[in-house]
C-alpha positions as CSV (number, residue, x, y, z in Angstrom):
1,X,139.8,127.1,79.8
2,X,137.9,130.3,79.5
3,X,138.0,132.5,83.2
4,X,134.3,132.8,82.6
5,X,133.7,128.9,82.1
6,X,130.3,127.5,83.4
7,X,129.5,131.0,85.0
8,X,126.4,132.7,83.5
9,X,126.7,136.2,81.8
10,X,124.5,138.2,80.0
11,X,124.1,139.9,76.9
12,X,122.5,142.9,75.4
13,X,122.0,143.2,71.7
14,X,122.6,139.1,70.9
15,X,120.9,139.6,67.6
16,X,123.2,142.5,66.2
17,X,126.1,142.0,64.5
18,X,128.9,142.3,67.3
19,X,126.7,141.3,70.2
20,X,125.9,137.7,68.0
21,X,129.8,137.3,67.3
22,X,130.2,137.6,71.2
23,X,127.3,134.5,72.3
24,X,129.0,132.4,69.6
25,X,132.5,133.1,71.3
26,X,131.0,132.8,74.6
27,X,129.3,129.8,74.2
28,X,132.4,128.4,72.6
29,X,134.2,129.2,75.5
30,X,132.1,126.9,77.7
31,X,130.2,129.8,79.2
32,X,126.1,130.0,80.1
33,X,124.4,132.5,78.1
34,X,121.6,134.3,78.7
35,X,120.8,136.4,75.4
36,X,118.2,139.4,76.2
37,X,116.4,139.6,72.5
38,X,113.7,142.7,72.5
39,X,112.6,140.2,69.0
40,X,113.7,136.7,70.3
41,X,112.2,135.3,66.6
42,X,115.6,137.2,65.3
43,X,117.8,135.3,67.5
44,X,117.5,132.3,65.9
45,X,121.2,131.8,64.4
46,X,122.5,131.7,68.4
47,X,119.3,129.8,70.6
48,X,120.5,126.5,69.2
49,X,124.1,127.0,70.6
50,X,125.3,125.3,73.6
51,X,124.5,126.9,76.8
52,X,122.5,129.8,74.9
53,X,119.5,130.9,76.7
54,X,117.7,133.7,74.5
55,X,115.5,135.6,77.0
56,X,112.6,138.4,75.5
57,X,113.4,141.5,77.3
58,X,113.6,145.4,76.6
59,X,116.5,147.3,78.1
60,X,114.4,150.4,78.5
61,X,112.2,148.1,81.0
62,X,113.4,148.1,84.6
63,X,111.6,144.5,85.6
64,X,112.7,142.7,82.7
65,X,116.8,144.0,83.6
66,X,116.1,142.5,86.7
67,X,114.9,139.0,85.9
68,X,117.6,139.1,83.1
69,X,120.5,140.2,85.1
70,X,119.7,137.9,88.0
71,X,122.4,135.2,89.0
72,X,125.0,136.8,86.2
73,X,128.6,137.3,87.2
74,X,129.2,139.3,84.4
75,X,126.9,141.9,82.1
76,X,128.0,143.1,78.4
77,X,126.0,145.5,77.3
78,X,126.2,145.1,73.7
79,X,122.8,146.9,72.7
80,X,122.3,150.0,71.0
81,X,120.4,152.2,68.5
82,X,122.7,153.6,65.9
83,X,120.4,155.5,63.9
84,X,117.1,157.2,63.9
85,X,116.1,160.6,65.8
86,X,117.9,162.2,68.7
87,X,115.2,160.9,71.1
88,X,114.9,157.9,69.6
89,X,118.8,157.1,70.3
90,X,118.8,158.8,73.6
91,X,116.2,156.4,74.9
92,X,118.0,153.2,74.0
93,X,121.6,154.2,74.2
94,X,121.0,156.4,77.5
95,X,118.0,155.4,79.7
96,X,118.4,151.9,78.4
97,X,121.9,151.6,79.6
98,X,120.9,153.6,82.8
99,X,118.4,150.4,83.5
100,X,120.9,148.1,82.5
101,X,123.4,149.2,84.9
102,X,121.4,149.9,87.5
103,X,120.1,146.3,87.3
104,X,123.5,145.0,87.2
105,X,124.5,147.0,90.0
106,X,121.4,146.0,92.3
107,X,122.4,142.2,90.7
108,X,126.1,142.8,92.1
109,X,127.8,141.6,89.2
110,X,131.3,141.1,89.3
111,X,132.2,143.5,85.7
112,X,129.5,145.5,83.5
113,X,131.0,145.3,80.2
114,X,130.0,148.7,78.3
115,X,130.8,148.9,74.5
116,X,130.9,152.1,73.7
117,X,132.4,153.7,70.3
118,X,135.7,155.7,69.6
119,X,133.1,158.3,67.8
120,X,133.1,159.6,70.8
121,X,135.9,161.5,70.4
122,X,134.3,163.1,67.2
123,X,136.0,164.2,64.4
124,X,138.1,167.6,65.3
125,X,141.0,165.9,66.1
126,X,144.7,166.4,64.5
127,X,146.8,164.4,66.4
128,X,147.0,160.5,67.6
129,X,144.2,160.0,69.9
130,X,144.3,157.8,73.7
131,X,142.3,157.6,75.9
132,X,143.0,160.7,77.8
133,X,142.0,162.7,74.7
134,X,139.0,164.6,75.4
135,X,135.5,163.5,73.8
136,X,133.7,166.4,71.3
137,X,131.7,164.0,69.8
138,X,129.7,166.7,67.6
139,X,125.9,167.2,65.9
140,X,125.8,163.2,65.6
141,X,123.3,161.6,67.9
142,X,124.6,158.5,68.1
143,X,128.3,159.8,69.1
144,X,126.3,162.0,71.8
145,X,124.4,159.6,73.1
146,X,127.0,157.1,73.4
147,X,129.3,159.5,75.3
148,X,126.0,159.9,77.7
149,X,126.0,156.3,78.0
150,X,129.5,156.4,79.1
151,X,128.9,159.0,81.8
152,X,126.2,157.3,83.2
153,X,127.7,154.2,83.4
154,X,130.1,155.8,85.5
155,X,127.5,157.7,87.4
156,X,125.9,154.2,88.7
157,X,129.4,153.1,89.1
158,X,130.1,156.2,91.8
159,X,126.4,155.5,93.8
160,X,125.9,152.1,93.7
161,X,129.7,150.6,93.2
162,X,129.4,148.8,89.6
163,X,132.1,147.6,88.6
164,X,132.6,148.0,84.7
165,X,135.2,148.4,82.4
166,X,134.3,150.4,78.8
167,X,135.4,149.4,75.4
168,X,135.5,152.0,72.5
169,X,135.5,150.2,69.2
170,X,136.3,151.4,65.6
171,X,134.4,150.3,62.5
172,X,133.8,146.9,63.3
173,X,134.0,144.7,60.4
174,X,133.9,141.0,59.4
175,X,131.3,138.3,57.8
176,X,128.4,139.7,59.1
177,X,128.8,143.4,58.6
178,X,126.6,145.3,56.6
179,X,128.5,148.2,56.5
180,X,131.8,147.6,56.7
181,X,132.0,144.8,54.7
182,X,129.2,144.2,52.6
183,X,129.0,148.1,52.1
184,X,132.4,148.5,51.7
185,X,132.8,145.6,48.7
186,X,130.1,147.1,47.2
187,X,131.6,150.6,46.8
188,X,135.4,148.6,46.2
189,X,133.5,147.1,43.4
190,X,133.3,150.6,41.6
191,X,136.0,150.3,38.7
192,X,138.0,152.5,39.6
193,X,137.0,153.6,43.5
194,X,135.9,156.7,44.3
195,X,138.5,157.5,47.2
196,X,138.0,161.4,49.2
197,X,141.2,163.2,49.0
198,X,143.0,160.4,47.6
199,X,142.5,157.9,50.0
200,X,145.1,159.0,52.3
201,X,143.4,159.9,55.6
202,X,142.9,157.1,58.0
203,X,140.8,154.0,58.5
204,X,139.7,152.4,61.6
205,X,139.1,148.6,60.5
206,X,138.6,146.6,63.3
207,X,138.1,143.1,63.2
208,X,135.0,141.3,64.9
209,X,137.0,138.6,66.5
210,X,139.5,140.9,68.1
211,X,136.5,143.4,69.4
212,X,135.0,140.1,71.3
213,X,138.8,138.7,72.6
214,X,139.3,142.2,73.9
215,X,135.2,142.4,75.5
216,X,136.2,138.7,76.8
217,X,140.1,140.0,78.3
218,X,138.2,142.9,79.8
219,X,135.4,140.9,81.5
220,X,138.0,139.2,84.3
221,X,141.0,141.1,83.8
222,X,141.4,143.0,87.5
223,X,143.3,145.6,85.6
224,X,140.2,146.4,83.6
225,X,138.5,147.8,86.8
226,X,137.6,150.8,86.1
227,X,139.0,151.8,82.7
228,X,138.3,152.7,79.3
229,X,140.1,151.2,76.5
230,X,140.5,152.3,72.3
231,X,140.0,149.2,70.3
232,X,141.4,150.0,67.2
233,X,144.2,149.0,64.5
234,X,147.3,150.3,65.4
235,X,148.8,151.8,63.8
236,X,145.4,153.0,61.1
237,X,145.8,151.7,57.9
238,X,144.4,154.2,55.2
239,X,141.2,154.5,53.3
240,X,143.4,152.9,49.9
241,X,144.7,150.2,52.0
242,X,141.8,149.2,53.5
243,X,139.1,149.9,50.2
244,X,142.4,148.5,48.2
245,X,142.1,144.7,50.4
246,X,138.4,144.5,49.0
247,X,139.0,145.8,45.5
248,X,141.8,142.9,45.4
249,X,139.0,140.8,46.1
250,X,136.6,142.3,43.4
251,X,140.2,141.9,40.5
252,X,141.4,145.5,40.8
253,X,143.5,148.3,42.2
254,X,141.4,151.3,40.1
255,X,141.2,154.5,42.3
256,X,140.2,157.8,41.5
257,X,141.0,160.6,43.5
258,X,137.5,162.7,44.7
259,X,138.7,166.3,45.7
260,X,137.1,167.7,49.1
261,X,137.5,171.4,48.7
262,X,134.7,171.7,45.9
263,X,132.6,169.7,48.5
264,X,133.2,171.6,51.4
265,X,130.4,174.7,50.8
266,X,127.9,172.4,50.0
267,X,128.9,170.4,53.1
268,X,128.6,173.7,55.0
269,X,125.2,174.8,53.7
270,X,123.8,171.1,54.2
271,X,124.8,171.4,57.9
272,X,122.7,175.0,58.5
273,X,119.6,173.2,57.2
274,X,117.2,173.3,59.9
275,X,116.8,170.0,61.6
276,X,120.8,169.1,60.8
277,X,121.8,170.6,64.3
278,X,121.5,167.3,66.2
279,X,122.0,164.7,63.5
280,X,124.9,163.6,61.5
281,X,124.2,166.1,58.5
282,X,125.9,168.6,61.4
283,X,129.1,167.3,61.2
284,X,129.9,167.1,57.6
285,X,132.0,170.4,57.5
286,X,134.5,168.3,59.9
287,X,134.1,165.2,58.6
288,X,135.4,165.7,55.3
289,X,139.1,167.2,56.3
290,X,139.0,164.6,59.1
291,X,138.6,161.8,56.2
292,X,142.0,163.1,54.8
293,X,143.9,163.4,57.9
294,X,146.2,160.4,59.0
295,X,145.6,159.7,62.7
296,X,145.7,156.7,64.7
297,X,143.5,156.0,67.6
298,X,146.7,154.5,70.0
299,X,146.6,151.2,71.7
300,X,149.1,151.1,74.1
301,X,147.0,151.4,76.9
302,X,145.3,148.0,76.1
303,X,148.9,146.9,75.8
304,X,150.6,148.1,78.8
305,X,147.9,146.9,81.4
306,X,146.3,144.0,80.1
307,X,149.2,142.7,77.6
308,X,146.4,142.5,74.9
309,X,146.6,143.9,71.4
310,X,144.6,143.2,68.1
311,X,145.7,140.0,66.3
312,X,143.8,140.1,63.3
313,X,145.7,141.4,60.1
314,X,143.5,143.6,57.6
315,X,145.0,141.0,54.9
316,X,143.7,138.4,57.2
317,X,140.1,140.0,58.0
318,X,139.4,140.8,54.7
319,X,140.1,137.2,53.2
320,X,137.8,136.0,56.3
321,X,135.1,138.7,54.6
322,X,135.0,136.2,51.4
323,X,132.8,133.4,52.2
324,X,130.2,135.8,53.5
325,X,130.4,138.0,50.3
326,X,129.8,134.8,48.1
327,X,127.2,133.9,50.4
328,X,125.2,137.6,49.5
329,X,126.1,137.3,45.9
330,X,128.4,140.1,46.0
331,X,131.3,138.2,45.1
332,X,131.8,135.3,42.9
């Protein structure tokens, strides 16, 4: 039986793509829901599941993280905006969390779950990355916001004693994904794929399933208390293995090799635009080489203190990936 059976919890973001794999695991599990929808109408696909209670709420709203949060023993805070303005993203992935944790601490919760994202870390480095690398998470708002998350997270953890743990996923992928799965077929579909720099440089494939059994692990675990944990593939597959599992699924292994250095002035130029300081278009100068280096984003901390690990194979995710392509049409 699940440590969190017939306790309630809550959720933020239910309706994305992680935060829905999490209620359906959750509610498995035995455990009380309560969903916090800012659209409950999208939450259809998890209100009908057993011990799912989808609650309208806004995390940028103080009273409705208090009625939301009240009688949980634990808070995973799932929500986030990963696109749009600077401001935009600030306001959802900083003050919102701020409300959420403050609420959670005022609630006394017994563990805030925080899912942050191992963009954080940006995309400078050269060498293996742990936890006790140091975040430069760049132009990108979404990477800087989510580090702010992180920090104030921590702040309401050093003046009102919340208890959280943080969990920095990769590129979450699985029947559900638009981007890492249903994006990535679509461009593994290309006969032969376009792969930068040969395809060499790492991927961060992460499978939904092993994202929530880590969120879950975290949740109760007292050696969570406290920390910040990579979840990641370990060690990273590269961008031909992991493009090469869904071209096997499309019939092929066709790849053409897309040279950076031609791309790199353009890149450059793009990035002094004005406007490009603070958004994504900023980093392109580092992201290139960074898509050609092989890293891996280590998981031994996850390992050593809670004696979890991913479980998922990318052979396995991918074939779990096919139902839902049929289902879109973009496989037959």
């Amino acid at each position: 039986m699940s440590a969190l059976a017939e306790q309630t919890v809550l959720v933020t973001g239910p309706t994305g793509f992680l935060g829905g794999a999490l209620v359906r695991r959750l509610s498995a599990d035995g455990v009380s829901v309560r969903a916090l929808a800012r659209r409950p109408e999208r939450a259809r696909a998890i209100q009908a599941l057993p011990g799912v209670t989808v609650v309208q709420g806004d995390i940028r709203r103080e009273a409705d993280m208090q009625a939301a949060v009240e009688g949980c023993s634990v808070v995973f805070h799932a929500a986030a905006a990963l696109g749009g303005t600077y401001d935009a993203q600030y306001a959802t992935n900083v003050e919102g969390t701020q409300t959420v944790a403050d609420a959670a601490a005022g609630a006394g919760v017994a563990r805030f779950a925080h899912v942050s994202t191992i963009s954080v870390y940006g995309y400078r480095n050269f060498e293996n990355v742990t936890e006790e690398t140091l975040p430069d998470p760049g132009a990108d708002p979404y990477h800087s916001t989510k580090l702010a998350a992180e920090h104030t997270v921590r702040a309401v953890s050093r003046l009102h004693g919340l208890p959280y743990t943080i969990v920095r996923p990769s590129m979450i992928y699985g029947p559900g994904s638009n981007t890492w799965t249903a994006g990535m077929f679509q461009l593994a579909r290309l006969n032969p794929v376009p792969l930068v720099g040969g395809g060499d440089g790492s991927a961060y494939p992460i499978y939904v399933d092993d994202v929530v059994d880590l969120l879950v692990t975290v949740a109760t675990h007292p050696a969570a208390l406290g920390e910040t944990f990579n979840c990641t593939p370990d060690p990273s597959p590269t961008w031909r293995e992991f493009l090469g599992a869904y071209a096997r699924l499309a019939g092929h292994q066709n790849f053409i090799r897309v040279p950076v250095d031609p791309l790199l002035p353009l890149a450059q130029r793009v990035a002094r635009l004005p406007g490009t300081g603070s958004s994504q278009f900023g980093d392109l100068p580092d992201l290139l080489p960074f898509l050609q280096r092989y890293i891996t984003y280590k998981m031994d901390k996850a390992r050593d203190l809670l004696g979890w690990e991913p479980q998922v194979s990318l052979e396995d995710g991918v074939a779990r990936c096919a139902p839902y392509l049929r289902q879109k049409g973009l496989l037959r």
